[in-house]
N, C-alpha and C positions, 0 to 999 in steps of 0.2 A: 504493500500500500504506500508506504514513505517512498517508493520508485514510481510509483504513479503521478502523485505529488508534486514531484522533484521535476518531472518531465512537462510537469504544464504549469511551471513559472515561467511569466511573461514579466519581460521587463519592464519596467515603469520608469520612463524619462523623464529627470524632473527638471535636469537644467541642459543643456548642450551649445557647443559652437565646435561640430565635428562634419564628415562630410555625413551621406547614409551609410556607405560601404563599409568606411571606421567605426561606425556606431554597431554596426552589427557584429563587424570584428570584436570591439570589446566586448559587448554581450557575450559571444561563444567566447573568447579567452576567460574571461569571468567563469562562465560554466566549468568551461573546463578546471579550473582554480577549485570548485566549491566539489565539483565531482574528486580529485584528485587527491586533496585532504580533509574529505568527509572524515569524520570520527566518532565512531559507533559508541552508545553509551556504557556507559562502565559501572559496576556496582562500589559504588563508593559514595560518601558523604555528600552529596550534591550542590549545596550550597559553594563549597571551596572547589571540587573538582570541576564542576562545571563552567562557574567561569576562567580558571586555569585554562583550561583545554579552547572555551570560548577565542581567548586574548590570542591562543597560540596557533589556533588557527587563522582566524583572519589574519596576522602576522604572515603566514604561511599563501595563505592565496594574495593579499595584497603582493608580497616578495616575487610569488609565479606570473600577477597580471604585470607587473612594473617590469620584468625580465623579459617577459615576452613581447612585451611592445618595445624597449630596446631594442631588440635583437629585427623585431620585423621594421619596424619604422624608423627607426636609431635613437640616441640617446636625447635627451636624457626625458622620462619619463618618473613622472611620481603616482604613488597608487595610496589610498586612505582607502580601510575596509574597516565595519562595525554598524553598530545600531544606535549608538547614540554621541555624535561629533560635530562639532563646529569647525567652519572652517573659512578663510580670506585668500585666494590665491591668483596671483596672477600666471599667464599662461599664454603660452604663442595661440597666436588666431587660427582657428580650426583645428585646434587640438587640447580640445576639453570638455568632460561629461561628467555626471552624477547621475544617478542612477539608482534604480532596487533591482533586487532580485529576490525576491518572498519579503523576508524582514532585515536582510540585509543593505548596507549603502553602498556604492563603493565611488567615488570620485580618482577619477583616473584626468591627469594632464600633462602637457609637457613645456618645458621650459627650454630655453637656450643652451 
């Protein structure tokens, strides 16, 4: 059922100055980010383990989407993943997005 779920998250656009083509690009790298270091739950105290594991994963896909658009589009790319963050940034023109994916955020953009 959690793979059913997982496969009809639609992204939700909440800011952009990207082309369509980059937009969808991030989307699938993101996916792939949240598929790659999914992390199955664990019997343990929940309060402390779960947000541990929370921090370190997005940690962990913000690090895959920021590597990834490096590598495809060059550098330098910055990647913010979580559910509750502010944020100010400036960013080259047509290369910057915010974004969900279920209750996730991720602000993805690139600089100089």
């Amino acid at each position: 059922m959690a793979t059913e779920k997982k496969d009809k998250l639609e992204p939700q656009i909440k800011s952009v100055d990207m082309s369509e083509d980059m937009q969808q690009e991030a989307v699938e790298v993101a996916i792939e980010a949240m598929e790659k270091y999914h992390i199955e739950k664990v019997e343990a105290p929940k309060h402390m383990c779960l947000l541990k594991f929370s921090t370190n994963r997005n940690q962990d896909i913000a690090q895959y989407i920021k590597r990834e658009f490096d590598s495809r589009k060059g550098a330098t790319w910055h990647c913010v993943v979580g559910r509750n963050f502010g944020s100010f940034v400036t960013h080259e023109t047509k290369h910057f997005i915010y974004f969900y994916l279920g209750h996730c955020a991720i602000l993805l953009f690139k600089t100089q």
